[in-house]
Every structure is written in C-alpha cells, then in structure tokens.
C-alpha positions, 0 to 999 in steps of 0.5 A, a space after each residue: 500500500 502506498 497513499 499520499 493524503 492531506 497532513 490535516 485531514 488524517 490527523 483530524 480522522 485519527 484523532 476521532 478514531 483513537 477514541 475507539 482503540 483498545 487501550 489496555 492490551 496493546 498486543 490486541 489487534 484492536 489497539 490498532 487502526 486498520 487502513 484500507 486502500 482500494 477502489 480509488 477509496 481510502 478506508 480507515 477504521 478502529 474499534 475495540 469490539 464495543 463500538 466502532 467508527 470508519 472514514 470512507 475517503 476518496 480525495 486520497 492520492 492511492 499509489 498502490 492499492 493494499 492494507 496496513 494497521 498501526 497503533 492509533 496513539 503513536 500514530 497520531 503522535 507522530 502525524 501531530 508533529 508533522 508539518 501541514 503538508 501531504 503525509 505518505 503511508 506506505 506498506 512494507 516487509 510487516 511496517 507501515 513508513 511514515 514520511 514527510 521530505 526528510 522526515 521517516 517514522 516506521 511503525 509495526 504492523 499487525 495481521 491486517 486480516 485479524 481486524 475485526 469486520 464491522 456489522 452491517 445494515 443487513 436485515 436491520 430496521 431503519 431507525 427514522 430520527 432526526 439525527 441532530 435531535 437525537 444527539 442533541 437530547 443525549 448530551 441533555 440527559 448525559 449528566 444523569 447516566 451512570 458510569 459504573 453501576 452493577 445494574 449495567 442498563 444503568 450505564 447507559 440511556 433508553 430511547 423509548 419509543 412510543 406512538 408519536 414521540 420518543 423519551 431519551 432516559 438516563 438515571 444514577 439511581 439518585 435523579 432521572 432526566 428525561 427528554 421528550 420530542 415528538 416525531 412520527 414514529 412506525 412501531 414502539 420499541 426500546 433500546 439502550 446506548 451505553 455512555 461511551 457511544 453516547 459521548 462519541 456520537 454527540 461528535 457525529 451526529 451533525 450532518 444527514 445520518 441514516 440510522 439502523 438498529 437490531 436488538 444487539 446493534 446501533 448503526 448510523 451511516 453518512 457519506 464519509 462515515 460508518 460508526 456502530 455501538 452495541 446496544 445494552 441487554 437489560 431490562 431499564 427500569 420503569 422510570 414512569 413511576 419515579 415521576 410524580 404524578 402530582 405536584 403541590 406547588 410551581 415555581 418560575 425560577 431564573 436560570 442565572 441567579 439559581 446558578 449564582 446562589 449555587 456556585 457561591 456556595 460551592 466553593 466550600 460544600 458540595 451539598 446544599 441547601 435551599 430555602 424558597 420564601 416569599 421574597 427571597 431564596 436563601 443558599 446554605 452549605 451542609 457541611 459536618 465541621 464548623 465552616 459555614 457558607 450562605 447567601 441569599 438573593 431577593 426573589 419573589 417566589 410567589 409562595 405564602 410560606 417557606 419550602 425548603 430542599 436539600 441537594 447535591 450541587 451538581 444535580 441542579 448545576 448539571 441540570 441548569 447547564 442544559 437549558 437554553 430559557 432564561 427561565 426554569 420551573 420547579 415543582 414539589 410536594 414535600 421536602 423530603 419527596 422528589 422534586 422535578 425541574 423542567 424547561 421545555 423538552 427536559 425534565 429532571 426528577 431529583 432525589 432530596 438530601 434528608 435534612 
C-alpha cells in the first residue's frame, strides 16, 4: 500500500478514531487502526469490539492499492508533529513508513486480516430520527447516566419509543432526566446506548445520518462515515413511576441567579441547601465541621410560606447547564419527596438530601 493524503485531514480522522482503540492490551489487534486502500477509496477504521467508527475517503492520492494497521496513539503522535503538508503511508516487509521530505517514522504492523469486520445494515430496521435531535437530547440527559453501576442498563440511556414521540432516559439511581420530542414514529420499541457511544456520537451526529438498529446493534451511516455501538441487554427500569404524578406547588425560577446562589456556595460544600420564601431564596452549605457558607438573593417566589430542599450541587448545576430559557420551573410536594425541574423538552426528577 502506498497513499499520499492531506497532513490535516488524517490527523483530524485519527484523532476521532483513537477514541475507539483498545487501550489496555496493546498486543490486541484492536489497539490498532486498520487502513484500507482500494477502489480509488481510502478506508480507515478502529474499534475495540464495543463500538466502532470508519472514514470512507476518496480525495486520497492511492499509489498502490493494499492494507496496513498501526497503533492509533503513536500514530497520531507522530502525524501531530508533522508539518501541514501531504503525509505518505506506505506498506512494507510487516511496517507501515511514515514520511514527510526528510522526515521517516516506521511503525509495526499487525495481521491486517485479524481486524475485526464491522456489522452491517443487513436485515436491520431503519431507525427514522432526526439525527441532530437525537444527539442533541443525549448530551441533555448525559449528566444523569451512570458510569459504573452493577445494574449495567444503568450505564447507559433508553430511547423509548412510543406512538408519536420518543423519551431519551438516563438515571444514577439518585435523579432521572428525561427528554421528550415528538416525531412520527412506525412501531414502539426500546433500546439502550451505553455512555461511551453516547459521548462519541454527540461528535457525529451533525450532518444527514441514516440510522439502523437490531436488538444487539446501533448503526448510523453518512457519506464519509460508518460508526456502530452495541446496544445494552437489560431490562431499564420503569422510570414512569419515579415521576410524580402530582405536584403541590410551581415555581418560575431564573436560570442565572439559581446558578449564582449555587456556585457561591460551592466553593466550600458540595451539598446544599435551599430555602424558597416569599421574597427571597436563601443558599446554605451542609457541611459536618464548623465552616459555614450562605447567601441569599431577593426573589419573589410567589409562595405564602417557606419550602425548603436539600441537594447535591451538581444535580441542579448539571441540570441548569442544559437549558437554553432564561427561565426554569420547579415543582414539589414535600421536602423530603422528589422534586422535578423542567424547561421545555427536559425534565429532571431529583432525589432530596434528608435534612
């Protein structure tokens, strides 16, 4: 294989694929990205067998037709100290050659025939989605999915489909995130995309995208690009009964003065609590030694008596660097019940700290 190809665009393509590399056993054949030059096409790939993303490119100069791997961190190491003119990979005797004028970098290469084939469309359902929507409510509900709960379907987001729209759910057992957009939907059905794929497709999911799916696999297919994630196998809870079927009482609440009150009071506790009077809502830290921080902003809340919440700073934070509006609603029932914060599409049930 011999290929001349624009310094930036390859560094740019192996940088999003290095993502995807193996990166704790580097003797595996997947800690490798494989390079594939055929057809007048130059086709990248890397997976470590749980997801997967393939650059398809034709503006490659393809001198010799053939197949390389080479691993994606030195690899990329090296392009990045390149300078911005073309780059030449080259196959020979079991190495791929990197060169530039006078510079020459030589990397091992594995059995490029070991490479692990990425799934196909075959016989999959056409998932039709919008897919910006779709990467735009899994960054909102992002914050809310576990990394490392034993329940694995935890670690990962549902989408639920239902007769005209779609619920996105993500939970860490302490608070629920749910986005709802309605679109025409063909049949009800659900699935679950691990955490790991969610932060990858967010860096994809910009351009006309055709999705297709099965119950083990997640397939999104563009003009230069094929990515695939397997789905999690698991029963996802039954998030409908974690939202309150009732709400006492509603707050309209400003996004920026809720961050505000928060932040001052972050930088000495990390749980918090706050107090919605008449006119004004007072932040306070809960902490076990003799610090203490408070601050209180005037406000007028609308209530005819005082409400008061405990909570982990970043559930709200997280939750209030979601929103677009400027404004924000709060609904609750008691103070030791789960409260729900909502704006527009997104709403956040949020377990209380027992004061």
């Amino acid at each position: 294989m011999k290929v001349s190809i624009n310094k930036n665009v390859l560094e740019s393509i192996v940088v999003n694929t290095n993502p995807y590399l193996e990166k704790r056993d580097l003797s595996a054949i997947t800690s490798h990205i494989y390079i594939c030059a055929k057809d007048g096409v130059l086709n990248i790939r890397a997976t470590d067998h749980e997801i997967g993303l393939a650059y398809k490119l034709s503006n490659a100069k393809i001198i010799d037709e053939g197949y390389a791997t080479a691993n994606g961190k030195k690899l990329l190491d090296i392009i990045r100290s390149l300078k911005d003119e073309d780059v030449m990979l080259e196959s020979l005797n079991n190495y791929l050659y990197i060169k530039q004028k006078n510079s020459k970098y030589k990397l091992p290469m594995y059995k490029f025939e070991d490479f692990p084939e990425f799934p196909n469309i075959q016989n999959k359902a056409k998932f039709d989605i919008d897919a910006v929507m779709l990467g735009r409510s899994l960054k909102k509900i992002m914050p809310s999915i576990d990394s490392n709960n034993p329940k694995f379907e935890l670690n990962g987001a549902m989408l639920d489909i239902k007769n005209g729209y779609i619920n996105i759910v993500g939970t860490d057992t302490k608070r629920l995130s749910i986005f709802k957009f309605e679109t025409p939907t063909q049949s009800e059905f659900s699935l679950i995309i691990p955490k790991k794929a969610i932060s990858e497709m967010q860096k994809l999911f910009f351009d006309k995208i055709e999705i297709y799916y099965d119950e083990n696999v997640l397939i999104a297919q563009s003009s230069n690009f094929e990515f695939f994630t397997k789905l999690i196998n698991g029963k996802y809870p039954d998030y409908d009964k974690v939202v309150p079927k009732e709400i006492k009482k509603r707050l309209k609440l400003s996004r920026d003065k809720m961050i505000d009150g928060i932040k001052t009071i972050s930088m000495l506790s990390d749980t918090i609590k706050i107090t919605f009077a008449p006119e004004n809502i007072t932040f306070e830290s809960i902490i076990e030694d003799n610090s203490e921080a408070k601050t209180t902003i005037d406000y007028k809340t609308g209530l005819d008596e005082e409400f008061f919440v405990g909570i982990k700073n970043r559930y709200m934070l997280d939750f209030l660097s979601s929103i677009e509006d400027d404004d924000f609603e709060l609904g609750f029932n008691d103070s030791n019940l789960a409260f729900i914060v909502s704006s527009k599409e997104l709403k956040t049930i949020i377990m209380p700290i027992n004061l």
